[in-house]
C-alpha angles and dihedrals in degrees: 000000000000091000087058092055092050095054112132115216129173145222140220127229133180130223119195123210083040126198094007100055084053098047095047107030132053091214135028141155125293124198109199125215115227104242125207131247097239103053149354143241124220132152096051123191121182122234098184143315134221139185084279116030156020127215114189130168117238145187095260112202118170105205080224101048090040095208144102111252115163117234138189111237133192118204133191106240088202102048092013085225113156093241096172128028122185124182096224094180145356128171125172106281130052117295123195139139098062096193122172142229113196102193130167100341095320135094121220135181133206114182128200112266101158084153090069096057099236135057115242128185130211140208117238119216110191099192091065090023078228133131126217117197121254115165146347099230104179126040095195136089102256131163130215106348144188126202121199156149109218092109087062091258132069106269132173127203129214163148111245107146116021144341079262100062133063105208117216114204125190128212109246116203101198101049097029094228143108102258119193112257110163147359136213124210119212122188091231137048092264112100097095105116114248106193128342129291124279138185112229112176093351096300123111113238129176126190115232132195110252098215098166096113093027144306117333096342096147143357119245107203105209129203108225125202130167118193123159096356097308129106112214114198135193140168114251100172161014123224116180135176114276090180113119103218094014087066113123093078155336124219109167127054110166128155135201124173097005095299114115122208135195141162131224140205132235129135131264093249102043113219094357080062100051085039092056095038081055089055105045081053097059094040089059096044082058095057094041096060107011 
C-alpha cells in the first residue's frame, strides 16, 4: 500500500517559440496538458503540429498495466486537452523513449526497448496512424537514443553502460547494424541522453538527464563538437521543473516546428507521495547503518 501512494507520474507541457525561447531566456511560458487519472505520458516527441493541433508520441504507462507502450496522441493546441489517444505499438517488454528519424520523405520511429535486448525501427504511416516493422538496427541493451547525421556520418547516441558514459555507435554496413565506437566519460550522472540532438545557431547541442540527485531531476543542455577525431563536450544549461505539483524532476526536452516540449515529475499523491518516498528513505538509511 504504502509503495502505490508513493508512485511517481509525470506531465507534458509545450513551449512555443521551442528551442530558441530556452536557449536565450531564463523563463518562458509554459502551457500545460491536462493529464488523466489512470496513466501517464513522458518521453514526448513531436510528429507535427498544425494550427490546430500538436501529435506527439509518448511513453504510455497505465498505473494499472505497469508497462511502456508507446501511444499517438492529439492535443488541442488551444486548451492542450488530449483529445485522441492511439496505442501505435506494444511488444512484451517495457517501451519508452519514442524518438524519430524523418529521412527521405518518410518518418520513422524507433522507441527505447532496452528490455528486449535490441533496438528495432519502424516505418510510420500517417494515413492508418499505424507502424510496420523494418530492422533491428542495434544488438545491444541500450537506453534513450538519438541517430543522426550531423557529424557527416550516421551516428547514434546512447546510454549503454551507465548515467556516466555517452555512448557513440557507429553504423556498420556490413553487418547492418549500430556497432559501439567510442565512450565518453562525464564526472556526474548526467550523460543519458534526454531528447534527441539539435543545431541552434550552427552549433550541435543534446539534452542529458541530470541524475545526480536522482532519476531524471534536471536537463543539462550540452554543447557537442568533434574536431580531429575527438568530441568535446560541455554544459551549457540547466532546465528544471516550474510546475507547481510536477516538481521533483524533468527528463525530456524535443522540439519540432518551433514548439518545444518537456515532461515533468511529481507523484500521484502529491505531497502524501513525497511524504511517504521520505520515509521509506529513511527507513532504508536505518537499516543500512543501525
Amino acid at each position: 500500500m504504502l509503495k502505490k501512494f508513493g508512485e511517481g507520474c509525470w506531465a507534458l507541457g509545450f513551449i512555443e517559440g521551442g528551442i530558441q525561447q530556452i536557449m536565450e531566456n531564463n523563463t518562458y511560458d509554459v502551457k500545460w496538458v491536462q493529464m488523466p487519472k489512470d496513466r501517464w505520458y513522458a518521453d514526448p516527441f513531436i510528429l507535427d503540429v498544425t494550427d490546430t493541433e500538436i501529435l506527439v508520441l509518448v511513453e504510455d504507462y497505465a498505473y494499472d498495466y505497469k508497462k511502456g507502450i508507446i501511444s499517438l496522441l492529439h492535443i488541442n493546441r488551444q486548451t492542450m486537452e488530449v483529445v485522441h489517444r492511439k496505442v501505435i505499438l506494444e511488444i512484451p517488454t517495457h517501451l519508452s523513449f519514442p524518438n524519430i528519424l524523418r529521412k527521405n520523405g518518410n518518418v520513422y520511429i524507433y522507441p527505447e526497448s532496452a528490455h528486449s535486448g535490441q533496438l528495432d525501427i519502424y516505418k510510420f504511416d500517417f494515413d492508418s496512424e499505424s507502424l510496420t516493422h523494418c530492422a533491428t538496427i542495434c544488438n545491444d541493451c541500450i537506453w534513450d537514443s538519438d541517430i543522426t547525421d550531423v557529424f557527416g556520418e550516421p551516428l547514434l547516441f546512447t546510454a549503454a553502460h551507465n548515467d556516466y558514459l555517452l555512448d557513440i555507435y557507429h553504423w556498420n554496413e556490413r553487418e547492418k547494424r549500430f556497432v559501439l565506437w567510442k565512450s565518453i566519460p562525464s564526472e556526474i550522472k548526467n550523460s543519458r541522453l534526454g531528447g534527441a540532438l539539435f543545431k541552434y545557431k550552427d552549433k550541435v547541442y543534446y539534452p542529458a538527464q541530470n541524475c545526480e540527485k536522482g532519476y531524471g531531476c534536471a536537463i543539462n543542455i550540452k554543447e557537442i563538437e568533434y574536431k580531429d577525431g575527438i568530441f568535446l563536450i560541455s554544459d551549457v544549461k540547466t532546465i528544471k521543473s516550474t510546475h507547481k505539483r510536477y516538481n521533483i524532476g524533468l527528463h525530456t526536452l524535443n522540439e519540432y516546428k518551433g514548439v518545444a516540449v518537456i515532461d515533468v515529475h511529481g507523484y500521484r499523491y502529491g505531497v502524501v507521495g513525497k511524504l511517504i518516498t521520505s520515509l521509506v528513505k529513511v527507513k532504508k538509511y536505518l537499516k543500512k547503518y543501525l
